[in-house]
N, C-alpha and C positions, 0 to 999 in steps of 0.2 A: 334861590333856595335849592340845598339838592335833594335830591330825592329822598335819602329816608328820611332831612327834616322836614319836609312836603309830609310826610307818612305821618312821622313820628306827633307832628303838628293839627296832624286830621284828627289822630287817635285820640289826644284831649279835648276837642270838639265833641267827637262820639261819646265819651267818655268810656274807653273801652282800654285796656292796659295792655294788648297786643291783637294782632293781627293774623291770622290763618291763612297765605297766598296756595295755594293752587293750581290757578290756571294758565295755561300754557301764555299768553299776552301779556298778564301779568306780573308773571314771574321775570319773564325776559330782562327786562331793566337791570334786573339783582343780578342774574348768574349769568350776565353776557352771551348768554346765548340761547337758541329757541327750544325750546326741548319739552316732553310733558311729565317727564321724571322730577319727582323731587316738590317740594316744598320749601318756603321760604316764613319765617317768624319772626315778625317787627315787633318789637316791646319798646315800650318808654323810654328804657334803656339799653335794650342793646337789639342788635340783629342777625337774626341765625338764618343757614342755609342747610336743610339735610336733604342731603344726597346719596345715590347707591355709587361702588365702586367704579361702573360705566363712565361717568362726569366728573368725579370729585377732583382728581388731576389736574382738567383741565379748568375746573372752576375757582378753583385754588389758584391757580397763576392769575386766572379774571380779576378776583373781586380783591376787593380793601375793604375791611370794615365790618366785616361779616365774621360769626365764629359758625364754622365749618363742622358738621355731626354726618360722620357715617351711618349710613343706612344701611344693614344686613340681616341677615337671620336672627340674630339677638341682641339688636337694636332696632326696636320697631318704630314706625310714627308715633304712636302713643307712649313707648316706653319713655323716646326722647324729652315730648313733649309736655310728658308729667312731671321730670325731673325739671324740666325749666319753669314747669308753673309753680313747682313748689321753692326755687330759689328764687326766683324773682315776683312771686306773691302776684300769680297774674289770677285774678278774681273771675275778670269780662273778656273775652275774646271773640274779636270775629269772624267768621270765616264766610267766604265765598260760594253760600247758598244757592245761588242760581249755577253755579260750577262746578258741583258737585252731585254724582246721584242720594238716592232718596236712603240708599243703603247704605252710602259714606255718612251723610250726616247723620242718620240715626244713630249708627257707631262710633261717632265720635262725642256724640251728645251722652252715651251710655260708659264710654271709658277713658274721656278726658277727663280730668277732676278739676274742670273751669267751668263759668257759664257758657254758653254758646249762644250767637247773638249772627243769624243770617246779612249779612251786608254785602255791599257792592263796590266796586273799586272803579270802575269803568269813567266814572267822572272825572276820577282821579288824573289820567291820560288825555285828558282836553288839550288842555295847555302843553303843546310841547318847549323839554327843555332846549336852549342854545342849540348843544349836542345834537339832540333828535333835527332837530330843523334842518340840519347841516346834512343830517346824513339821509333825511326826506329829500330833501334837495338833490344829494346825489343817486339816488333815486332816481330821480325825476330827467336830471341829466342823461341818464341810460337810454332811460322810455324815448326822449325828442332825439337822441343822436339815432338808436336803433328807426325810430318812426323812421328818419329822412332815407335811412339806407333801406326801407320797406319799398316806401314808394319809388323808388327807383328800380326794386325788383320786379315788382308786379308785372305782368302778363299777360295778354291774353290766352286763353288754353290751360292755364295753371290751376291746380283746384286750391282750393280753400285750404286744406290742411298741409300743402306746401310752403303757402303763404306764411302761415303759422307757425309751420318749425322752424323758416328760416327766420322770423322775426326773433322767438325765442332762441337759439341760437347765437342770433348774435347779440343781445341782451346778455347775455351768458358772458362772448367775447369782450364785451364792454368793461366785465367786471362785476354782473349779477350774479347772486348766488342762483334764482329760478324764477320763473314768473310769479308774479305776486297773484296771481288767480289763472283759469283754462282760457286761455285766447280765443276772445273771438272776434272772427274773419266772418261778418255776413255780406256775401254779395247777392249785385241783383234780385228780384222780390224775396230774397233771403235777409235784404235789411231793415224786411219790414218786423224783425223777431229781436227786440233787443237785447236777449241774448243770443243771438246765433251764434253757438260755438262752432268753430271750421268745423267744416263737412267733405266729403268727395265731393262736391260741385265743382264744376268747371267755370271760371273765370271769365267772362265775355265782353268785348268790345263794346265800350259804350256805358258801362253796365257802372252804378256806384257800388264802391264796397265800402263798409264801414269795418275799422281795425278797433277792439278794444283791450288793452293791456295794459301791462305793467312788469317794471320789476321790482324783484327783493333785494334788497342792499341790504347788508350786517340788521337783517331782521327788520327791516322801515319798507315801506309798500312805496309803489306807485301806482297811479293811473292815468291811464290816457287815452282820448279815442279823438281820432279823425276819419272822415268820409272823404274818400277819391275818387276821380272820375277814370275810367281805365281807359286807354287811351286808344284809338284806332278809329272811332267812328264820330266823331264830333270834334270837329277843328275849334269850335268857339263853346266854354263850358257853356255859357248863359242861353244856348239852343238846346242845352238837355232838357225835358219834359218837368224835374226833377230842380230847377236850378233854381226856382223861387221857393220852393219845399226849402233849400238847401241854407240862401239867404234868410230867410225867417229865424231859422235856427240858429243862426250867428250872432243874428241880431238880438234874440233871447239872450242867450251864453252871455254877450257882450252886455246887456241892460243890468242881469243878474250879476256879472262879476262888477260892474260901475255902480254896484249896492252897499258890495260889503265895505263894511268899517267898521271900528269897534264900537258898541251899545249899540248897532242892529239885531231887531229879532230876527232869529233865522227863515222865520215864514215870511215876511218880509221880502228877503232874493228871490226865494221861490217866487211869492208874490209878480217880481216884477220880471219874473223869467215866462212865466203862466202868462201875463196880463197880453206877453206879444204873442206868442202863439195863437192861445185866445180871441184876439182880436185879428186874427190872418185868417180866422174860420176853421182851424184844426185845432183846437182843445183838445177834443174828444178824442186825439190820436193822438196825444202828450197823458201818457198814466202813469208813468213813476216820479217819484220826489226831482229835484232839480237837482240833489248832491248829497255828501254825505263827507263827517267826518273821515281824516285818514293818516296810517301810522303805523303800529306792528299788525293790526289788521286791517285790509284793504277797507272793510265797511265798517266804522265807527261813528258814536252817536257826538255830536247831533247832525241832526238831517236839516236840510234847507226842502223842507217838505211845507202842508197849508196848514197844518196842526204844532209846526216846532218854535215854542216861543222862547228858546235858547236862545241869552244875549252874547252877541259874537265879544269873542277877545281877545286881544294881542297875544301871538301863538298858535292860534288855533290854525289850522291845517284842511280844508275841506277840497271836494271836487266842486265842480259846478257844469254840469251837464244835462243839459236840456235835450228835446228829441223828437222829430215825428214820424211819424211809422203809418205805410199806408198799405196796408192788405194786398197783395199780391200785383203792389208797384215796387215796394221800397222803399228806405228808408233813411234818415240823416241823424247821424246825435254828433259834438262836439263837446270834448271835453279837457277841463286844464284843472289842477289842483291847483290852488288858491290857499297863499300864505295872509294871516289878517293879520294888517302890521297898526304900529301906534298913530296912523294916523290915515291908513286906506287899508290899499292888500296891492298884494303880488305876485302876478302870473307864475308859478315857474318853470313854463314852458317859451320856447322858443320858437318852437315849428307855426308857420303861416296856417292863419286859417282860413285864408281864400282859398275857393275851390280849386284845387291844384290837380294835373291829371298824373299817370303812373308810368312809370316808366322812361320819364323823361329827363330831364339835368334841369 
């Protein structure tokens, strides 16, 4: 099904005769491209895009299927939007209530001549289509090619936000448009912070760093994080202090992604990602969800959290990243976006998760 008859399909569900898009995630689908300009209106029957003269150009060559409304000085959102309620007899419309300030929607409640009816779209983006998959994937492609060329950078002496530029950098060279969120490089008891975004810290021998990123491909995320051992002061990884910390966490990652399938509750993975840490005596140094959906934003619902009893399904896209974090030791998390296919899931990463040290071939 494509997308606006996914929409158009919802809309008789709600029973609502057109749709109000808004928000920047949302809208991406329609006008190819990411942008916080502009609106999009789905009706029954047809589907409109207004735009100011900045995009219309280029959205015009994008889309199929769309009737296209300049946005100017005397064609305003509401001017447009009333002449289409009144040719197409739109009653009920929803719009994007939690997307919107408190001062947009009072003003469109007061000068649309529709009802207005607060709803949410975000479910709507679970299931990715074919398309999206494809291009999550090359996505993902980026992240594991840029990862291997990281860890062969890495340094002794090098600080943190060196690390970083040249990981984004070449994520860029690969064919990304930016990172899909701010990279973070925590080493040494800076991996006990799971977000440690690069810092001037210098890089030390011996020392694990944990890399977490991603890139943006034609507006699709990625993520990814792996923990290395940098390389100069321990010939064998399994005599780091650090290396059974290291193994637990794999073994988590690994239990939680031999979970998914389709009609698993999401709490569930977490469940069985929790159950190993738990039981190795660090729980209480494991505090955020095991994962989360992912797509044109890096963080999307649903979560493989202890509260999410979202049943997985064919399409959906999540991370799966477990973690421990130990106060001014260090820290390990691993992580792979996870495709749920019709009859498991699907790593879509390539890079080893044996502890691997840096700098080396």
């Amino acid at each position: 099904m494509t997308l606006l008859a996914t929409l158009k399909s919802w809309l008789q569900e709600q029973k609502l005769d057109a749709v109000l898009i808004s928000s920047r995630q949302n809208k991406q689908p329609h006008l190819g491209i990411s942008t916080a300009s502009g609106y999009v209106l789905v009706t029954r029957q047809h589907a409109h895009i207004l735009i100011d003269s900045r995009y219309y150009a280029d959205i015009a060559e994008r889309v199929q299927g769309y009737q296209l409304h300049l946005l100017d000085a005397t064609h305003s959102i509401n001017t447009i939007i009333n002449r289409l309620i009144k040719e197409e007899g739109l009653r009920h419309i929803g719009f994007e209530g939690c997307q919107v300030s408190w001062q947009t929607g009072t003003q469109w409640r007061e000068t649309l001549n529709s009802e207005l009816h607060s709803i949410t779209l975000d479910g709507l983006r679970q299931i990715k289509t074919a398309d999206e998959i494809q291009t999550i994937k090359a996505a993902c492609q980026i992240a594991d090619q840029a990862c291997e060329h990281i860890r062969r950078f890495i340094e002794p002496g090098m600080r943190e936000r060196e690390v970083a530029a040249e990981l984004e950098w070449m994520m860029k060279q690969l064919g990304a448009e930016k990172a899909s969120f701010d990279t973070i490089v925590a080493s040494g008891a800076r991996g006990a912070l799971p977000h440690g975004k690069a810092s001037e810290k210098i890089i030390e021998s011996g020392e694990f760093v944990t890399l977490d990123f991603g890139a943006q491909y034609q507006g699709y995320c990625s993520d990814m994080t792996r923990t290395f051992l940098v390389a100069g002061k321990y010939l064998q990884p399994e005599k780091h202090p650090l290396f059974d910390i290291y193994q637990t966490v794999l073994e988590s990652q690994l239990a939680a992604i031999d979970a998914i399938r389709p009609g698993i509750p999401c709490q569930v993975v977490d469940n069985a990602a929790r159950s190993v840490i738990n039981a190795s005596g660090y729980g209480h140094h494991f505090g955020h969800n095991t994962g989360h959906a992912i797509g044109i934003e890096v963080h999307e619902n649903p979560r493989f959290s202890p509260s999410d009893t979202t049943l997985l399904k064919p399409g959906m896209l999540l991370t799966v990243e477990p973690g421990i974090y130990l106060p001014g030791e260090g820290g390990v998390r691993i992580e792979d976006v996870i495709l749920v296919t019709e009859t498991g899931c699907e790593v879509l990463y390539t890079m080893p998760k044996t502890l691997l040290f840096t700098g080396v071939a």
